[in-house]
C-alpha positions as CSV (number, residue, x, y, z in Angstrom):
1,X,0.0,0.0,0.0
2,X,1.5,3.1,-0.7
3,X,1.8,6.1,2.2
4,X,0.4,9.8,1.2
5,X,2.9,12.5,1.0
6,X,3.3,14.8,3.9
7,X,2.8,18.1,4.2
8,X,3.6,20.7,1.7
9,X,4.8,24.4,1.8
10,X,1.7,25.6,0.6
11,X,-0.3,23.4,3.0
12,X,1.8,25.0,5.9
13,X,1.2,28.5,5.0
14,X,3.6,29.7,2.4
15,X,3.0,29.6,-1.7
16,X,6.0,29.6,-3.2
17,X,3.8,29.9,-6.6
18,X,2.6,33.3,-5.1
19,X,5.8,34.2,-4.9
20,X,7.4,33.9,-8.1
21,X,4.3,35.4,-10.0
22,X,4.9,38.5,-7.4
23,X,8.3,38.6,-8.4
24,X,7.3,38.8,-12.6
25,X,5.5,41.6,-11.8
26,X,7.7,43.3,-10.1
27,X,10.4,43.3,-12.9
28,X,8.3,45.9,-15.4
29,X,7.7,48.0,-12.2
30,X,11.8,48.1,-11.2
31,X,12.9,48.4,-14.7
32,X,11.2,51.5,-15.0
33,X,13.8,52.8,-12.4
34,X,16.8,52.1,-14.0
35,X,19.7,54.7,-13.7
36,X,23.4,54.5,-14.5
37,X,25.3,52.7,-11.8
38,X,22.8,49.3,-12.3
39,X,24.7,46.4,-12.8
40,X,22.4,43.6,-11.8
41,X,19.0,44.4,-10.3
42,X,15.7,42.3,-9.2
43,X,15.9,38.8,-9.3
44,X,19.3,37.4,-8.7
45,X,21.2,36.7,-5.1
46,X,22.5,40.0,-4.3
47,X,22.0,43.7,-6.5
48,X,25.1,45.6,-8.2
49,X,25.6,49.3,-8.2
50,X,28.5,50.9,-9.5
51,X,29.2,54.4,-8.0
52,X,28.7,56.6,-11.4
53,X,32.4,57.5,-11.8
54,X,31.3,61.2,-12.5
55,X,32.3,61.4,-8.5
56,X,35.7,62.3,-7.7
57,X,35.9,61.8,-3.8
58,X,32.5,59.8,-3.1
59,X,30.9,58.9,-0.1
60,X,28.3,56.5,0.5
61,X,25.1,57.7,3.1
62,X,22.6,55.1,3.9
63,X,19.5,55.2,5.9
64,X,16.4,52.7,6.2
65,X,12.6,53.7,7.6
66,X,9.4,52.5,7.5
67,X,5.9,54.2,7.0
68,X,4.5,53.9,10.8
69,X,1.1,52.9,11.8
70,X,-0.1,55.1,8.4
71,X,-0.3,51.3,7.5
72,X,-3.2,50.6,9.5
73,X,-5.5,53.2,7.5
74,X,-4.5,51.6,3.7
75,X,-5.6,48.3,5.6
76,X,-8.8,50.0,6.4
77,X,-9.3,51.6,3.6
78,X,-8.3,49.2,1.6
79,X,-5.7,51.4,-0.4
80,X,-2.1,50.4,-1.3
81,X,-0.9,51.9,-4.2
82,X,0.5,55.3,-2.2
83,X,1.9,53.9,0.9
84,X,5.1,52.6,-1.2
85,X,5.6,56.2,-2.2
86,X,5.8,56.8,2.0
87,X,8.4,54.0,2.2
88,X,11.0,55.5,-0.4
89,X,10.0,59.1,0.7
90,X,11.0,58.7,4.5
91,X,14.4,57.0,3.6
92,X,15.3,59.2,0.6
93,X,14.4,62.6,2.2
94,X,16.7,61.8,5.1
95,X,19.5,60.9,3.2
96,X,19.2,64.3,0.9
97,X,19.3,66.2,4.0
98,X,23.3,65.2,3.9
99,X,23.9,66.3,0.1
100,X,23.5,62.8,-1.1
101,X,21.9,62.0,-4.4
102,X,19.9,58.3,-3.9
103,X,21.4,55.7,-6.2
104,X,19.3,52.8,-5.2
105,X,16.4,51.4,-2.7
106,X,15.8,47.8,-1.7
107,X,12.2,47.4,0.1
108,X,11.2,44.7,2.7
109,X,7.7,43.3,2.5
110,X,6.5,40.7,5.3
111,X,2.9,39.5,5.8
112,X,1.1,36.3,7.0
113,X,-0.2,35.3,3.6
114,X,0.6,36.8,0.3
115,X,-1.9,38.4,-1.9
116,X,-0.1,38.8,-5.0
117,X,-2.3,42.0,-6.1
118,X,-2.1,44.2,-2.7
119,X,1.5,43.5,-3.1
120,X,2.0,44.3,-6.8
121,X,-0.2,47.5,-6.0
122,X,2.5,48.3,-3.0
123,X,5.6,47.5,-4.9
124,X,4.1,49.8,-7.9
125,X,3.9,52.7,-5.1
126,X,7.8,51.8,-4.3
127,X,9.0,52.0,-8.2
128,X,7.0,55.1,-8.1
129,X,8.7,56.8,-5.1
130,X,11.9,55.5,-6.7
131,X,11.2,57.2,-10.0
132,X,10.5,60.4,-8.4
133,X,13.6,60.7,-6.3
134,X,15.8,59.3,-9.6
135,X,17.0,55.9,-7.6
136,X,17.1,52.7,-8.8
137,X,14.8,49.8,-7.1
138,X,17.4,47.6,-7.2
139,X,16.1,44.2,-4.9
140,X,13.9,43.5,-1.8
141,X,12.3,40.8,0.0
142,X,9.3,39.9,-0.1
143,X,8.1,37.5,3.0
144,X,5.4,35.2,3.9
145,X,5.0,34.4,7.4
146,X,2.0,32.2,8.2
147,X,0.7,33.4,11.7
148,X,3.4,36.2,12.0
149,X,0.6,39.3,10.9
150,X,-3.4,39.4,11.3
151,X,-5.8,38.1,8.0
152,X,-4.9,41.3,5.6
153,X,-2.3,42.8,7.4
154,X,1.7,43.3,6.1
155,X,4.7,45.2,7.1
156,X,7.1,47.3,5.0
157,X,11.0,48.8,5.9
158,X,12.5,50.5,3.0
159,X,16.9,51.1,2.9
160,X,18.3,53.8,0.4
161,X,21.9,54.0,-0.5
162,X,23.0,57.6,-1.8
163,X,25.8,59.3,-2.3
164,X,27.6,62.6,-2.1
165,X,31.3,64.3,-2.8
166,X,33.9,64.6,0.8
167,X,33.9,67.8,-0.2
168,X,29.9,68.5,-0.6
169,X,28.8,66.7,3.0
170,X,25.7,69.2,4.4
171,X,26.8,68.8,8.3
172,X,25.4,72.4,9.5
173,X,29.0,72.9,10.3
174,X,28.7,76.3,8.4
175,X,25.7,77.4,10.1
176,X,26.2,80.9,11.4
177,X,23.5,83.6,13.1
178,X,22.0,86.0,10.4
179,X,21.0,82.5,8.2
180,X,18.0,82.2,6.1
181,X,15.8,79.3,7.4
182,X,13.7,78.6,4.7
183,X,10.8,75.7,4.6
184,X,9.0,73.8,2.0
185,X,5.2,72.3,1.9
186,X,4.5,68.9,3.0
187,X,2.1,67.5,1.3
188,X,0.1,66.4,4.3
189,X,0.9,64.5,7.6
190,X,3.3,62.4,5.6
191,X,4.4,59.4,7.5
192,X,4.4,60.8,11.5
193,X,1.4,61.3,14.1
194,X,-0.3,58.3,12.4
195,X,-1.4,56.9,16.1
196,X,-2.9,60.3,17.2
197,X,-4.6,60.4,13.9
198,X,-6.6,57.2,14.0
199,X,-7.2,57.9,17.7
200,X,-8.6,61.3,16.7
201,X,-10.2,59.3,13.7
202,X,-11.7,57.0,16.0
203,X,-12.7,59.9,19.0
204,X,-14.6,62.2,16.4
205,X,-16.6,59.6,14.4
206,X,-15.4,60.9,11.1
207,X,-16.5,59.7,8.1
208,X,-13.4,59.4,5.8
209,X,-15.6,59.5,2.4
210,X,-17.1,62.8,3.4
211,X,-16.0,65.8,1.1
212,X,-12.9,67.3,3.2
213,X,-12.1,71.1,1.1
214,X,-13.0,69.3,-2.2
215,X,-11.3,66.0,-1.7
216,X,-12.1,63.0,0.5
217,X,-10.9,62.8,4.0
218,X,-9.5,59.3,3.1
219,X,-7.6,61.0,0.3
220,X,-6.0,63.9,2.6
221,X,-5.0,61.9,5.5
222,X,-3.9,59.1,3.1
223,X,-1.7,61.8,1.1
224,X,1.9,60.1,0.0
225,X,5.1,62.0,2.0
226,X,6.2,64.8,-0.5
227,X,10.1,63.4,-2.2
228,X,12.3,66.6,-1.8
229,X,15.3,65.2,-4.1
230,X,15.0,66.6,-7.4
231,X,14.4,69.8,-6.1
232,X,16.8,70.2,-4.0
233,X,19.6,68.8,-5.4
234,X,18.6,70.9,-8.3
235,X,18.8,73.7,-6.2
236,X,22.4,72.8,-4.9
237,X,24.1,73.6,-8.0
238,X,23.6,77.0,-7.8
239,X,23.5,77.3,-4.5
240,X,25.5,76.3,-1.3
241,X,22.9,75.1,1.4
242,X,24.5,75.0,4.8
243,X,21.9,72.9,6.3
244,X,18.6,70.6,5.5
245,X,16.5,69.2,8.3
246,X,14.0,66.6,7.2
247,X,10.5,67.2,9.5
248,X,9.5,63.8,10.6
249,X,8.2,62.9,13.8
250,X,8.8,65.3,16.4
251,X,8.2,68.4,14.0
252,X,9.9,71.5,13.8
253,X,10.8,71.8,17.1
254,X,12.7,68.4,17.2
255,X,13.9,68.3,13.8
256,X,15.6,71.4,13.3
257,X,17.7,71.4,16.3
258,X,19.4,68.0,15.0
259,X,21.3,70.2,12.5
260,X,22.3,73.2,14.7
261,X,25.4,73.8,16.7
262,X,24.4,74.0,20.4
263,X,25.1,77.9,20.6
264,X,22.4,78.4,17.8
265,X,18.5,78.6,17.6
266,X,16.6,78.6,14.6
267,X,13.4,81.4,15.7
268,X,11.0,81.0,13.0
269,X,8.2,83.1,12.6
270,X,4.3,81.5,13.3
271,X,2.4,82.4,10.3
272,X,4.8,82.4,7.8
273,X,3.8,80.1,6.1
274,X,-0.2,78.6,5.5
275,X,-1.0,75.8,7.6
276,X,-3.0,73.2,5.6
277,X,-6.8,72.4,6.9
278,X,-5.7,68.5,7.4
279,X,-3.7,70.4,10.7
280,X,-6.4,72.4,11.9
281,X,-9.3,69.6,11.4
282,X,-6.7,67.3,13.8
283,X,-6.2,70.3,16.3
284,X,-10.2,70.7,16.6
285,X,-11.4,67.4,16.6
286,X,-8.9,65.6,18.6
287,X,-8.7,69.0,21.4
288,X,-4.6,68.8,20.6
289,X,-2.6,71.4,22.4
290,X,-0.9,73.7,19.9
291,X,2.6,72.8,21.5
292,X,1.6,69.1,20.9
293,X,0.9,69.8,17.4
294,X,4.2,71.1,16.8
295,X,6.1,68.5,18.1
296,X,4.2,65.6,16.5
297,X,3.2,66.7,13.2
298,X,5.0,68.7,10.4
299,X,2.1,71.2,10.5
300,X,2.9,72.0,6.8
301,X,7.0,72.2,6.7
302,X,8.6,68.8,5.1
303,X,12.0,70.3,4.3
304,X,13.7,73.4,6.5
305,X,16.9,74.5,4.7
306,X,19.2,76.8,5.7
307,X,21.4,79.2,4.0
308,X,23.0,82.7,3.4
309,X,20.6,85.5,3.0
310,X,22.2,86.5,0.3
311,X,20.8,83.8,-1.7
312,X,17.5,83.5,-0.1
313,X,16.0,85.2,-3.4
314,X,17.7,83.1,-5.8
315,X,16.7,80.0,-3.6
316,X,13.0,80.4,-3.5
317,X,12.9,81.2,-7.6
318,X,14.9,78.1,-7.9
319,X,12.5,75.9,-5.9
320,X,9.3,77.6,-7.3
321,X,10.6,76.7,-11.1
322,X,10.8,72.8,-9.9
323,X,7.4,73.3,-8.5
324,X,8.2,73.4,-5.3
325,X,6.2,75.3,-2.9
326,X,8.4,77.5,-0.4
327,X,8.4,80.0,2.3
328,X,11.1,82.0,4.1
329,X,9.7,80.8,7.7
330,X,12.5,82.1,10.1
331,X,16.1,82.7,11.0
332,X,19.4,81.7,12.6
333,X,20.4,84.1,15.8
334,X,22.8,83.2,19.0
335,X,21.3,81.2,21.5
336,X,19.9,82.4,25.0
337,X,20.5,80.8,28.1
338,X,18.0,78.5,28.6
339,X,16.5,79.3,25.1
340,X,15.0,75.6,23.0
341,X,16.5,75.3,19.5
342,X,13.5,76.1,17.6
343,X,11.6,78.9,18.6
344,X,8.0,79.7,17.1
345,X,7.0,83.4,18.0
């Protein structure tokens, strides 16, 4: 008589067959990222990258994120194709504050069963974030873990590898009192304060389809992080920035100070720039103190940069010809005794 086979894979949890059809739709989506410097991409043991030899003196800056509990409302809502724009944002905009130009991203994708078509849909949000900040998506992994994440449910981490001259490194080293602090618009919440939003979410009742200043709620609080790269290092060949602060959590008031000598405050002026209705909505409805505010959300500033006056003009017509949307919100004066870092008056 002749024994049954034991268990398989797929019976335990994991579809290898799910897997490999991920991966062939993932190819399209990463070549569509290529750059120069790609040497071997998706699909092989390990991703090459050749340093474009255009640098002289280079120097490598990495830095890895994820998107928060943001993930929680594209479960909810039942929309994934933005959320992979989050991932690359949060990783790329940190390594830009440093000079760097992103070369390449590899993404991390972990749930408890795979659904080939949320994942495609995510993966398609990561080439996109790639494409906009000119970076290659150049591998990943993609993990199934039966009994690791609830019915629905997956996880995502994100690691960018950039790169910048010695001789070019943005340190804030050069930061002196008398500085232009300049800030640009976020497109939202981004990727930060996601817990106090769903509690606020959940406190108020709202009804994300409801019509929020023309749009749906869903649609402004799902709002992909704004990528700063283009931009900016457009911006850098004409002029010198001597600092870039990337608002995440702890806004403004945390952020800022990360790039500033301990002698130094950045006093930035409230007003200055619009704050958008998302930040006002959140204040009222969830009865946030305005202090909290400001040190959980971004409250309308993704990007602070700092420079010479002198080429504040120069600056902002650089940024509004690459579309960018930017203020002069502040400047750079001698710390007081006692004095915070970022000072809103």
């Amino acid at each position: 008589m002749t024994e049954p086979y034991g268990l398989t894979y797929r019976e335990a949890g994991v579809d290898i067959d799910a897997g490999d059809a991920l991966v062939e739709n993932i190819k399209p989506l990463a070549k569509r990222t290529l750059r120069e410097g790609v040497l071997a991409g998706i699909g092989g043991f390990g991703a090459l990258f050749e340093v474009p030899k255009r640098y002289r003196n280079p120097v490598l800056v990495s830095g890895t994120d994820g998107v928060g509990t943001k993930l929680k409302l594209a479960f909810e809502l039942n929309r994934h194709d933005t959320i992979g724009i989050d991932l690359v944002a949060m990783s790329v905009n940190d390594i830009l504050v440093q000079g760097a130009e992103p070369l390449f991203f590899l993404d991390y994708f972990a749930c408890g069963k795979l659904d080939v078509t949320v994942a495609t849909a995510v993966v398609s949000g990561i080439a996109r974030g790639c494409e906009l900040a000119g970076c290659a998506l150049i591998g990943g992994e993609t993990a199934e873990m039966p009994g690791m994440y609830p019915p629905g449910e997956y996880d995502l981490a994100g690691f960018a590898v950039g790169v910048v001259e010695k001789d070019a490194i943005i340190d804030g080293s050069r930061i002196a009192p008398g500085d232009a602090v300049i800030g640009l618009a976020s497109s939202g919440a981004h990727s930060n304060g996601y817990s106090l939003i769903r509690r606020i979410l959940e406190r108020s009742g709202a009804d994300l389809s409801s019509d929020f200043h023309g749009r749906p709620l869903s649609e402004v609080i799902l709002a992909p992080t704004q990528i700063y790269v283009k931009p900016v290092l457009e911006l850098l060949r004409s002029v010198p920035l001597k600092g870039l602060a990337h608002i995440t959590g702890g806004g403004l008031l945390e952020n800022i100070p990360r790039i500033l000598r301990q002698d130094l405050t950045a006093q930035l002026e409230h007003g200055a720039w619009p704050r958008p209705p998302l930040f006002d909505w959140l204040q009222q409805a969830g009865q946030v103190a305005e202090h909290e505010m400001q040190r959980v959300f971004n409250c309308g500033i993704g990007m602070v940069l700092v420079l010479d006056p002198a080429q504040e003009a120069e600056a902002l017509r650089t940024l509004a010809a690459a579309g960018e949307t930017a203020w002069r919100i502040g400047s750079i004066r001698t710390r007081g005794t006692d004095e915070a870092q970022t000072i809103l008056t």
